[in-house]
N, C-alpha and C positions, 0 to 999 in steps of 0.2 A: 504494500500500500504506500500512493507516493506522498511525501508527509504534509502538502497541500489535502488532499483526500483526509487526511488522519485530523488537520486540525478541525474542517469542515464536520467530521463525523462527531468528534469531543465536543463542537456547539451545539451538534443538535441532540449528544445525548444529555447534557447540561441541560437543554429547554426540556426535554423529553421527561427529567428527573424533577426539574420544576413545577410540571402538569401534574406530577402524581397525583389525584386524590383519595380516598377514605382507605383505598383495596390495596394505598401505595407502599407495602410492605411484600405483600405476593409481586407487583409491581414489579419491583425496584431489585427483589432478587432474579426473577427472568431477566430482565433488561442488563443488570451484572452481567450475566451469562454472557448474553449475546456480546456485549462491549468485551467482554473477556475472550473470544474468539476473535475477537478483531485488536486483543493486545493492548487494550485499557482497561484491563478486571479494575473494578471499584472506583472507577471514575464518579459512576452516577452514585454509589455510596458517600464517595466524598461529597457533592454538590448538596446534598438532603440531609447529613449526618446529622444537626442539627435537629429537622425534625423529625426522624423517626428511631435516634437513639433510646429514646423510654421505651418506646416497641417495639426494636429489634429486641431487648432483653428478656421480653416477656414470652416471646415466639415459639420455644422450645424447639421440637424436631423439626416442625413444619415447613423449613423453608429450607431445610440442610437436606441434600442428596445424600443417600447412603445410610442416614441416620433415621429410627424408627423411636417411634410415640410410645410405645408400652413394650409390654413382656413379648418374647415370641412364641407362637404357638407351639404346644410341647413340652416345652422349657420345663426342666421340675423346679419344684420351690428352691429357694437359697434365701437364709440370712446372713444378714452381713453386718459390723458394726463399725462406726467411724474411728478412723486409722487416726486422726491427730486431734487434742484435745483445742478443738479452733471452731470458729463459729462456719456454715455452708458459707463460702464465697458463690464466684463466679459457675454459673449450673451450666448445664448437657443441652445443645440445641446452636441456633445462633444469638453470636454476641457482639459488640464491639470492642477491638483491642487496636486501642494503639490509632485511633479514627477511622477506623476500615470494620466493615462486617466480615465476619467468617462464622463458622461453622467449630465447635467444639464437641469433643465426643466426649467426655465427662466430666467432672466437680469439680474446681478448686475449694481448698482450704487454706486461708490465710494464716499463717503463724510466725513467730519468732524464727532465726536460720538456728537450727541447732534442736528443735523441737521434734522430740522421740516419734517416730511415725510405725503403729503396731499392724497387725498384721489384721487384716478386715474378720477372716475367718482362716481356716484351719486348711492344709493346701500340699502342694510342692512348689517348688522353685525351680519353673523351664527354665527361665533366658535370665541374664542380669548382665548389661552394656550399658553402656554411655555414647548418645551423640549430641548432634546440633539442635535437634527437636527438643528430645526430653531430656538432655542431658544425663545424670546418673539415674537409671530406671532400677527396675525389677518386677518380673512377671510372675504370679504363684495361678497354678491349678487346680482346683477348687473340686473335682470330678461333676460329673455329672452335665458337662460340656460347658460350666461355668470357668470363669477365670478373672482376676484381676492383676491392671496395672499400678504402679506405683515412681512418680516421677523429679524429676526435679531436684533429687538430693543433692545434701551437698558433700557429701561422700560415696565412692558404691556403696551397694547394699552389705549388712555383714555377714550375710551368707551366699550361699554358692548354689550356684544350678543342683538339681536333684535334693536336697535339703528340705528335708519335712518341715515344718513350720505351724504354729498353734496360734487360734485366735489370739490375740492380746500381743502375742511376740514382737519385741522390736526388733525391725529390722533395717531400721537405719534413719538419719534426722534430715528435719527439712531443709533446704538451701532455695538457689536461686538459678540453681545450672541449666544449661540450655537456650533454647528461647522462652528466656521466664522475663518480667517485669519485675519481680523481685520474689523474697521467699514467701513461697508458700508449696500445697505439698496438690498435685493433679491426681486425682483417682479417677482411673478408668474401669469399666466392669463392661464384660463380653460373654457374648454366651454362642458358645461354636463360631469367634470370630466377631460377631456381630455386636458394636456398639449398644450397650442400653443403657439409658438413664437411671446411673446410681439411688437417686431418693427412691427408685421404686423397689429397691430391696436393699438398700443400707437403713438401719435404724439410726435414728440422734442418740444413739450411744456411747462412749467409749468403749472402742474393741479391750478386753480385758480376760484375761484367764478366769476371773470368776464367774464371766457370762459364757463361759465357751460349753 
């Protein structure tokens, strides 16, 4: 595209995000899309951030490709308890970070860097790396095609792939690693894969050995 064409198409997606009215949240993520194909993803998010940051927060899976609304068919039950003694931050769906929307696949919890992160429920330990994303992670196995992430530390984790591991257990404290904003601790929950929105089977509990 010759970058005449590009500035031409950036005015009219700029008008086009300006028009939005009442539905401009369904809107405004199609039209992302399309300007995304054409190599301005989040252009028209930026133009309207202003007004539709309160309701992108509220939106949950609805407008996240990939991501689903409730439990998946099948599924057997799983509880699970909150891994750091910190209030629900940032929730599962789309959000704004950083003045752009996207798409989050599970919970932040905001805490202190150095704040004990315990083990949701009782599991194995497949994978534990570190990259650009989550930076210091760890993955536990849950059976029953359950599984949870765990990200952001600011150490690895203190246990190792195949490592049994019990509700309550800590396994490592919060940072800020990655692409984080600052500390706090990302929990993910999957079931065969599949993103699901932690509140719907984590309790406001603290994970602890005497609830296990």
């Amino acid at each position: 595209m010759s970058a005449r064409r590009l500035v031409r198409t950036h005015r009219r997606g700029l008008g086009a995000a300006n028009a939005l009215g009442d539905d401009r949240l369904k809107t405004l993520w199609t039209f992302t899309i399309w300007m995304g194909a054409l190599g301005l993803t989040y252009v028209a998010v930026r133009a309207v951030m202003g007004q539709v940051a309160k309701g992108v927060e509220q939106t949950g899976s609805a407008l996240c490709p990939g991501l689903i609304s409730g439990i998946p068919t099948g599924a057997p039950s799983i509880t699970l308890y909150k891994p750091v003694a910190a209030a629900w931050g940032s929730g599962y769906g789309m959000r704004v970070l950083r003045g752009v929307a996207n798409c989050h696949n599970g919970q932040d919890f905001s805490a202190a860097s150095g704040t004990e992160i315990h083990v949701a429920g009782s599991g194995t330990v497949t994978k534990v790396w570190t990259d650009d994303l989550n930076g210091n992670a760890i993955f536990i196995d849950h059976g029953g095609g359950w599984g949870t992430g765990y990200a952001h530390m600011v150490t690895p984790a203190f246990v190792g792939v195949g490592a049994r591991v019990y509700t309550g257990q800590v396994i490592g404290k919060v940072g800020s690693t990655g692409n984080s904003t600052g500390p706090h601790l990302h929990l993910s929950v999957f079931y065969r894969g599949q993103a699901v929105d932690p509140k719907l089977v984590v309790r406001d509990a603290l994970a602890s050995p005497a609830i296990a």
